[in-house]
Structures are given as structure tokens and as C-alpha cells.
C-alpha positions in Angstrom: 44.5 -1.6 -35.8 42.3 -3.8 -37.4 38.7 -5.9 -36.0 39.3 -9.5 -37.8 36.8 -12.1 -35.8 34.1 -11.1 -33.4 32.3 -14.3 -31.5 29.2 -13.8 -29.3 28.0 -16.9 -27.2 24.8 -17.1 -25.0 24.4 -20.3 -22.9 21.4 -21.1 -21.2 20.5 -22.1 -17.7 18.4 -25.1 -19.3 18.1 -26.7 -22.5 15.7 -24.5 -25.0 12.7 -25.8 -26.8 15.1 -26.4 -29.8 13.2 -29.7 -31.5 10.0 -28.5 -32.6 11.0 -25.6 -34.2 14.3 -26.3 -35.8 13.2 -27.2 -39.1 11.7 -23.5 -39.6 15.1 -22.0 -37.9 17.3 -23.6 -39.9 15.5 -22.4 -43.1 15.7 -18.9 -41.4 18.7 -18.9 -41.1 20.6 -20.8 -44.1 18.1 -19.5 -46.7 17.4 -23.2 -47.3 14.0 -24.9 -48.4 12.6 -27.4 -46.3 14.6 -30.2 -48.7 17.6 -29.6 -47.3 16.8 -30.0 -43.6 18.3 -33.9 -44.1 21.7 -32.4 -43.9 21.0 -31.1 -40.5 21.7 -33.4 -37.6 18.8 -32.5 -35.7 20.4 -34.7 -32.5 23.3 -31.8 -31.7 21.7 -28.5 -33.4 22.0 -26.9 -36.2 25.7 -25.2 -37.5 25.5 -22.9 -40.9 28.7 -21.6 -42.7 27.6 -18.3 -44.4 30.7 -18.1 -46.9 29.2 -14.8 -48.0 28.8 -13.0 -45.5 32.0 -15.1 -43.4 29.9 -16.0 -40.6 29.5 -19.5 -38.7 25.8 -19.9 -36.5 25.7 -22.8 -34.3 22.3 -23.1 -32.4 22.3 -25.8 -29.7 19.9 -27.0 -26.4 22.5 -25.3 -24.4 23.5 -22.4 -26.1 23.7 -20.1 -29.3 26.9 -19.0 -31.4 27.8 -16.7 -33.5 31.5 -16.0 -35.6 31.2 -13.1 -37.7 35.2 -12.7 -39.4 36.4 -9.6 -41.0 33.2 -7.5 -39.8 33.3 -4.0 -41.5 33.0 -2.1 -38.6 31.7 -2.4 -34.8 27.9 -1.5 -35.5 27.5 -4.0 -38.7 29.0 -6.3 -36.3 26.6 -5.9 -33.2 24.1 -5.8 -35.9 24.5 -9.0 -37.1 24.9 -10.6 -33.6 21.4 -8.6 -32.7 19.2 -10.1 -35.7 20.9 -13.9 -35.2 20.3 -14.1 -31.5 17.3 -12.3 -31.9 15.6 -14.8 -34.5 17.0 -17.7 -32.5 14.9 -16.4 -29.5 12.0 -15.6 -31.5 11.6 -19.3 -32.7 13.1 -21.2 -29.4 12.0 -19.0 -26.7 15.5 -18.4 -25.0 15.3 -19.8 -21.1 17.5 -18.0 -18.2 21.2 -17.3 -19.3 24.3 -18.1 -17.0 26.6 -16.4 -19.7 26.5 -13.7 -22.1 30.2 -13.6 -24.1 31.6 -11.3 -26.4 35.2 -12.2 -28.1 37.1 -10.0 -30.1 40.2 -10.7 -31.8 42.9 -7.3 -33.0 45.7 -7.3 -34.4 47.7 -4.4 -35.0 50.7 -4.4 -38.1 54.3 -4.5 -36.9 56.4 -3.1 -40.1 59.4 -5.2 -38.9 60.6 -8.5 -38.4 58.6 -11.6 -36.0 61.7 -11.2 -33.9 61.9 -7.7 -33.7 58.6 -7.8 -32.7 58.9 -10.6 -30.3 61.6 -8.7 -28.4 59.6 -5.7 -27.8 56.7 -7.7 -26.0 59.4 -9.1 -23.7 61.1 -5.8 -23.0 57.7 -4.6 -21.8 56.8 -7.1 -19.7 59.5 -9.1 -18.2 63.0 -8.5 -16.6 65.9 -9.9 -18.4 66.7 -13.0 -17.5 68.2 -16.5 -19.6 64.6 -18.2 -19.7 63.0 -15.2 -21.1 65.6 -14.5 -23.6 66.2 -17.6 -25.1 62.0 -18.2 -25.6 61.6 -18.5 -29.5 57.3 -17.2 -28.8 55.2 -15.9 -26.2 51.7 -15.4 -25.5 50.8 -14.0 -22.7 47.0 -14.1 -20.6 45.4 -12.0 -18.2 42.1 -12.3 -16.4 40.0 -8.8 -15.1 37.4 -10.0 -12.6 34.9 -6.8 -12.5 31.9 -6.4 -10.2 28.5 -8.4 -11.0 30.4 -11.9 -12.4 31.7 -9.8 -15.1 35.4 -11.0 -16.6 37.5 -10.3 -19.4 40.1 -12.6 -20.3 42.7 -11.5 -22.3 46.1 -12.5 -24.5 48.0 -10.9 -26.7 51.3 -12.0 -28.3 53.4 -11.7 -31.9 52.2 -13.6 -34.7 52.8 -14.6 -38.3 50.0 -14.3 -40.7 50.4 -17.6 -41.5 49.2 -18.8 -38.2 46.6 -16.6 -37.1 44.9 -18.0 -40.9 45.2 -22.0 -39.6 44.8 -21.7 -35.9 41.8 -18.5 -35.8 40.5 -17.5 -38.9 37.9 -20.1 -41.2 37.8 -17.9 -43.8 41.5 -16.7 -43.9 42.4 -13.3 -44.2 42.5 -10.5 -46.8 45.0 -8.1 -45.5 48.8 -7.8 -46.4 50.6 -7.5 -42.9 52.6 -10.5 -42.5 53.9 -9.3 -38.7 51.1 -8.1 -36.0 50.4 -8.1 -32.5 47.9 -10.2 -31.7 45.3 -9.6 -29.5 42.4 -11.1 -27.9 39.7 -9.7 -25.3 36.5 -12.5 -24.0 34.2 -10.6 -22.1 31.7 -12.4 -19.8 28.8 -11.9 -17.6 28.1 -14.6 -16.0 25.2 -13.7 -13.5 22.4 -15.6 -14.2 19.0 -14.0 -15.5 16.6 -13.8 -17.8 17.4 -13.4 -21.5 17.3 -9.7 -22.9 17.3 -8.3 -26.1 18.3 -4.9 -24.9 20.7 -6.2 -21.9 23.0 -7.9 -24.8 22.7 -4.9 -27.2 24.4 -3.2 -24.3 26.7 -5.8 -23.7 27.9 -6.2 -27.3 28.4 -2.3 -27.4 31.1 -2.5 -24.0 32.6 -5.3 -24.9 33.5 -4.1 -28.2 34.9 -0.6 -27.1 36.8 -2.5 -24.4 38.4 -4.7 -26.4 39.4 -1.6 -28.9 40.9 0.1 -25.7 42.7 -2.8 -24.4 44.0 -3.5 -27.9 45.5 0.1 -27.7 46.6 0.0 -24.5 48.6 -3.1 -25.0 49.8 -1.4 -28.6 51.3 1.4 -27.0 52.7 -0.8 -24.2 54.9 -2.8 -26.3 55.9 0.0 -28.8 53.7 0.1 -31.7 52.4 3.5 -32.8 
């Protein structure tokens, strides 16, 4: 099983004091010199591609966002989302939060055939029947509602490499697998309170290690080893 894409999104109750202080985040954060802040438009935020490092910042009024693709591991991963959100809020002032979201994407290597594989999720999920038989893809979505506005959402399915590289990935992908099972687990809190530091370095860490678990459980589920 493999960690390809990990997106963290904080959205603020009101818009932050983004204006004054962009010009000195955007050099923060792109490594640019003052120059180049006429290819930012100021009026929506700021959006950086870090080809390097295969990460994608967007800082808005409304909210920040991070994609970090191909992370080495869960801690470089939470340690990237830490120093981007924390540098955002060290320049803007981050407001009251109405959401906190972590979204991980898995995907776990089927050695066999698309349809092969494609059989197996509907064996372990639905009853025979003509509709479900004769259904050339599936995807399939669940929502856990937990205590304290808390949700995971999540959706798993079959996939080609081909497609998870043009409808997920920016920066494409390095591995070999052509057949996976694809998986996908957004965790939210959605209570509203006052930005934290150590509150989302706690929230990164469960999110993470429950979308590994959930991408297990759902492996073992259909088949997979």
C-alpha cells in the first residue's frame, strides 16, 4: 500500500487579513524576490506549484491549501502541512476555523487484470444481480459521521494508472502498478473554533492513521493481501 496525495484544507470563519501581507507570503513561500509578485493575482490569493518538492499552496481570504503528492512517508508529510499553515498564520493571523480537512488518497497494487479486479469489489459488496454485473466501473462512497462534527468521507474503487495520473495526480506518478485499488479518506472537523497550531498537529496525525486503516480494511475486504 502506497500514500500518493495528501491534501490539508483550513477554511476560516471570516476572511483573513490576506492584503497587506501577501507580498512578503508569497516570497515566503515560492522563494521569489519581490519582482515577481506581478504574476500574482493579488484579487483571488496567491497559488504556488513547487515542482520540486510536488506540492501545490493556495492561500486565499477564505481559506488555506495544501497538496503535497508522493509524500515519502506520514511524518515528512504532517511536516510539511505544519510549516505551510504555520507560516500562513504567522503572516495573516488565521481568524476562527469552521473546518479543519485532511484527504488522503491509497492505492494498493492488484497483480491481475482491471476486470479481475473489478469483480472482486462487486463480490464484496453487492448481491448478484443483472445491473450489478453488467457495470463496466464502480466507485463506491461512504460517509462516517463521528461525535463533535467530525466526518470522514470515503470512496474506493479499481482503477487504471492511466486515470488516477489525468483525473488526481498534477505531477503524475512514478510507480509501475498499472492495476490498484483506489482509495480515498476526507476527514473533517467542522466545529467551529479558534485556529490551533497544536489542535491540527493532532488532527493531521488521526486522519492519517485512519485513512491507513481504512485503506486496509477495505484491502482485505475485497481480497487483496
Amino acid at each position: 500500500m502506497k500514500l500518493v496525495k495528501v491534501t490539508n484544507e483550513v477554511r476560516y470563519l471570516e476572511g483573513a487579513k490576506i492584503y497587506k501581507p501577501i507580498e512578503e507570503l508569497f516570497i515566503d513561500l515560492s522563494s521569489k524576490t519581490l519582482k515577481d509578485k506581478i504574476k500574482m493575482p493579488i484579487g483571488t490569493g496567491i497559488r504556488i506549484k513547487d515542482d520540486k518538492n510536488k506540492t501545490i499552496m493556495v492561500v486565499e481570504s477564505t481559506r488555506s491549501v495544501i497538496d503535497i503528492e508522493q509524500p515519502k512517508d506520514k511524518k515528512s508529510c504532517k511536516d510539511t502541512i505544519m510549516k505551510f499553515v504555520g507560516l500562513v498564520d504567522s503572516k495573516l493571523g488565521m481568524p476562527q476555523v469552521t473546518r479543519y480537512g485532511v484527504r488522503s488518497t491509497w492505492i494498493n497494487e492488484y497483480k491481475g487484470s482491471f476486470q479481475e479486479l473489478l469483480k472482486m469489489c462487486k463480490e464484496s459488496i453487492f448481491r448478484d444481480s443483472t445491473l450489478v454485473k453488467n457495470a463496466g466501473d464502480i466507485g463506491l462512497s461512504f460517509d462516517y459521521y463521528k461525535s463533535s462534527g467530525k466526518k470522514s468521507s470515503v470512496t474506493f474503487g479499481p482503477m487504471e494508472i492511466a486515470q488516477i495520473k489525468e483525473q488526481y495526480l498534477s505531477y503524475g506518478i512514478n510507480e509501475a502498478m498499472p492495476i490498484f485499488l483506489y482509495t480515498d479518506i476526507d476527514a473533517g472537523d467542522t466545529v467551529t473554533k479558534k485556529f490551533s497550531l497544536e489542535f491540527l498537529n493532532k488532527f493531521i496525525d488521526e486522519a492519517l492513521e485512519e485513512g491507513e486503516r481504512i485503506s486496509l480494511e477495505i484491502a482485505k475486504m475485497v481480497g487483496l493481501k
